[in-house]
N, C-alpha and C positions, 0 to 999 in steps of 0.2 A: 206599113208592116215591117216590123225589126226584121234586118238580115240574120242568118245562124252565122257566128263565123268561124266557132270550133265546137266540134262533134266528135265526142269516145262514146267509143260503143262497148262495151264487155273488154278492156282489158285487163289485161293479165301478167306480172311479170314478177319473175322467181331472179333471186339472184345465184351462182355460181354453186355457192354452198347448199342451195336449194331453200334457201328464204325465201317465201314468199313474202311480196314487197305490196303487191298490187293484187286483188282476186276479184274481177268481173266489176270494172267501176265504170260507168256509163254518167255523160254529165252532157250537156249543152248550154254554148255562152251566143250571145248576141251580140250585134255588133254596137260599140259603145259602151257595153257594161263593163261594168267594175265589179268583180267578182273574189272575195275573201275565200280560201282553201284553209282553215284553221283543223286541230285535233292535236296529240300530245305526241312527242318525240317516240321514230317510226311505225308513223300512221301510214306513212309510205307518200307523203305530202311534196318534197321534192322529188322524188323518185318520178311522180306522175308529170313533174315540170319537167323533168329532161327528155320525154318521150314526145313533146311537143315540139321541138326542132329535130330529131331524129338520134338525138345523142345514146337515149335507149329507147330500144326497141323489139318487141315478143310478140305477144297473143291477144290477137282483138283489134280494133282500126280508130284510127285518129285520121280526122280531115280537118283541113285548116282552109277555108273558105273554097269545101266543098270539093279539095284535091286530097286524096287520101296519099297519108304520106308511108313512103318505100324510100330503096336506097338510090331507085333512078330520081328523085327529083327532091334530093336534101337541098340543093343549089338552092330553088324555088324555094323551098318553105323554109330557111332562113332568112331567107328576104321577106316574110310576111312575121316571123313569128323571133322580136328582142327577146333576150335571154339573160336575165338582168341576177345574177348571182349571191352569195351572199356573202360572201370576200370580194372585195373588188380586187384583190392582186389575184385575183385567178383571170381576169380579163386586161389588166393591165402590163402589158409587158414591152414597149416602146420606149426610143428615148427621151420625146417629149410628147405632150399631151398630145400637141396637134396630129403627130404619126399616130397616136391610140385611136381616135375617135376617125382618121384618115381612113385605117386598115381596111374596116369592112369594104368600103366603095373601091378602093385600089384593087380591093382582092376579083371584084365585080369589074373591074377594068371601067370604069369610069373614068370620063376626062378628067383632066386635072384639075380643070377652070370649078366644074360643077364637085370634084371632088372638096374644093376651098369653100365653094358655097355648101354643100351641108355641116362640114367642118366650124365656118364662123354659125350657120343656125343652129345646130345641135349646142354648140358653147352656150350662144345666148338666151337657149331655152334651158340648159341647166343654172345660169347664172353662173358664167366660167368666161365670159369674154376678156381677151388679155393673157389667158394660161398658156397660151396655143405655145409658148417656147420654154415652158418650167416641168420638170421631169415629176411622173403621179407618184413615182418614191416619195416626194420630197413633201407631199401635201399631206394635209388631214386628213383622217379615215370619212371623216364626210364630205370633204372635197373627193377623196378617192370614188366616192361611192356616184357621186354627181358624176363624174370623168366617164366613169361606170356606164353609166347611164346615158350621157353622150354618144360612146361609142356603139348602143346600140340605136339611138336614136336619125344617125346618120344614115342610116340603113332604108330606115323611112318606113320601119316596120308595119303591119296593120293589128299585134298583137303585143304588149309588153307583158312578159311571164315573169315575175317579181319572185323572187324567193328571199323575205326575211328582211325587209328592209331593213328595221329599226335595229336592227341588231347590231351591238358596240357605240349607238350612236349616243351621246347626252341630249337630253331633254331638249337643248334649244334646237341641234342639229334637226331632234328627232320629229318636232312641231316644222322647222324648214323641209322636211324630206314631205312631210304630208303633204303640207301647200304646193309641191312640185308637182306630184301626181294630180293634183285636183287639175293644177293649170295644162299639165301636159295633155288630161283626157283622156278619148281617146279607149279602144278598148283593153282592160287590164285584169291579168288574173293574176293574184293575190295571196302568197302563201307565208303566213305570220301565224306565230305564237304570242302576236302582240294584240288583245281583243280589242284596245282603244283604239288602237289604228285602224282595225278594219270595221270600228263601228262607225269610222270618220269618212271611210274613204267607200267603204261596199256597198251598194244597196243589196246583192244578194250574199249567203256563207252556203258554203257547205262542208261538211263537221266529214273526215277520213279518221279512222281509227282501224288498227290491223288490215289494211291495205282494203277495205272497203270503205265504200259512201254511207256515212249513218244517216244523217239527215241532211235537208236542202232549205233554206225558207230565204223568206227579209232576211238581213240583218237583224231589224229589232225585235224579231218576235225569236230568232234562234238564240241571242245575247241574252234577253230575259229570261228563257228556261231553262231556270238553273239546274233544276235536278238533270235533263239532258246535257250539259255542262258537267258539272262533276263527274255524272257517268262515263264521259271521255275523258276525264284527268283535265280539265279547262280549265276548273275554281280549284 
């Protein structure tokens, strides 16, 4: 029997200005799935990915293997829940790589010895061993995004929240970034305006549109119904 390993129940969140961003979206993921969040620019698509490490946070409950998350135990569910962005200069800011993809565990107070061992695994599972001394300034936006991706991987996550992989990448990077995800596993939730991607990588979607959940299915039976497509602005 699949474990649950993230559960929203009814949330809700308005921004500042009083946008609502998010209105009653309830969803559950299992553990191991790959799960595509697609719908047209502010669906409220990333908004719902930052509510998942506690970066925001309003009305209605998110649990991450079953620990509902508050301000008392953000520690905790960063350690369960990578936060993988859609810039990578918003996560890289070290002077070389090996301090970027170090930080998380150091900040955990992790030995040092084990801090070098997730440091060289995370490298070698992005395809980056060797970098550990060359600054992510200085690299491609697709090495940056790999680095990226590193540094949450050292963390030993049980959730990678993806927002927008493909985005800025060329075609070969963007074919290399899929294969990454396939081999890393693992469970993954999925937030792209890119439908090939997430026909390659999802088995489930679920379509956000004005900060609700429209529909949920496969992959291939929500990809094929195109009139449900257009009517979220997808084709």
């Amino acid at each position: 029997m699949s474990k649950k390993l993230l559960e929203i129940n009814d949330l809700t969140y308005s921004y500042p200005d009083g946008t609502r961003a998010l209105d009653g979206v309830s969803l559950m993921i299992d553990e191991g799935e790959r799960v595509g969040i697609i719908g047209p620019n502010g669906a409220g698509k990333s908004t719902l990915l930052l509510h998942l490490n506690g970066i925001l946070g309003q009305n209605g409950c998110v649990r991450i293997s079953g620990m509902e998350i508050n301000r008392s135990n953000l520690k905790d569910v960063r350690r369960k829940v990578g936060m993988i962005f859609q810039n990578p200069d918003d996560q890289l800011f070290c002077p070389t790589v090996f301090d970027d993809v170090a930080f998380g565990p150091r900040n955990l107070r992790i030995p040092e010895d084990e801090v070098a061992r997730r440091v060289r695994q995370s490298l070698e599972a992005v395809g980056l061993m060797g970098f550990e001394e060359r600054s992510a300034f200085h690299l491609s936006f697709g090495q940056k995004k790999r680095v990226a991706i590193a540094t949450v991987l050292s963390m030993e996550p049980e959730l990678l929240a993806i927002d927008e992989l493909s985005s800025n990448l060329d075609p070969g990077t963007r074919r290399s970034m899929i294969q990454l995800l396939k081999e890393l596993g693992g469970t993954q939730i999925i937030v792209s305006h890119d439908l090939d991607l997430v026909s390659q990588l999802c088995q489930r979607v679920i379509i956000l549109n004005n900060g609700q959940k429209i529909a949920e299915g496969e992959t291939r039976e929500i990809l094929r119904n195109q009139e449900l497509l257009k009517a979220n602005d997808l084709l």
